[in-house]
C-alpha positions, 0 to 999 in steps of 0.5 A: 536494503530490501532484504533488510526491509522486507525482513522487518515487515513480515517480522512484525506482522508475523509478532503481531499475528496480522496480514500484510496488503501492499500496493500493486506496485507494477509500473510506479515509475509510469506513475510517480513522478519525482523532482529531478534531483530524485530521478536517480534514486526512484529509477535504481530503487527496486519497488517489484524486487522488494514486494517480492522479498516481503511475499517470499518471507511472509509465505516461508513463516505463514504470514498472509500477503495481499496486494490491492489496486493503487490508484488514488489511493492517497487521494481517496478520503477513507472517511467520506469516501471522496476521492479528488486530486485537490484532496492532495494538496502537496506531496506530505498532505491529504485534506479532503475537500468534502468532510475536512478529514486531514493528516499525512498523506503516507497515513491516509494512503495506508489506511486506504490499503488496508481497506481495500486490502480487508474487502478483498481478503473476503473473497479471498478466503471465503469457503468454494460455494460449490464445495 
């Protein structure tokens, strides 16, 4: 299934000539925490195992790959820059407190991504200052 998943990512970036910025995923299950009748599938799903497949394919067909930080990334607002738990009301759902920007908290997370993942490709592909 992750070579199947990752396969389709990096095709569609690779189609559309774009970059592809995931989450660091180290740690998830530390981090996330899941009901308990989706115990078993969070512990068996290979999170690092599928970024890697991603990052091995983009670097075989010259697609860039970044990862960035993870945190609060579904509970920062990618609007007015607030970032609070009570952004997140539920598990589907971001709201911010402060500007009222709402939508999927899966959206509002990935734009946050590609944020972070568009400031750091900056320093990332900058020409040596010394050079």
């Amino acid at each position: 299934m992750n070579h199947t998943i990752a396969k389709d990512v990096v095709a569609v970036a690779q189609r559309t000539e774009r970059g592809i910025a995931l989450e660091e995923l180290g740690g998830i299950r530390e981090r996330v925490t899941v009901r308990r009748d989706q115990r078993a599938t969070q512990s068996s799903w290979p999170f690092a195992q599928l970024g890697d497949y991603i990052a091995y394919k983009a670097r075989r067909v010259g697609v860039p790959v970044i990862e960035v930080d993870a945190h609060y990334t579904s509970q920062h607002c990618p609007l007015c820059g607030h970032t609070e738990r009570a952004n997140r009301p539920n598990r589907d759902f971001f709201s911010c407190r402060r500007c009222g920007l709402a939508g999927p908290a899966d959206v509002v997370a990935g734009v946050n991504v590609r944020g972070r993942a568009r400031s750091a490709w900056v320093f990332v592909s900058m020409p040596d200052p010394t050079g």
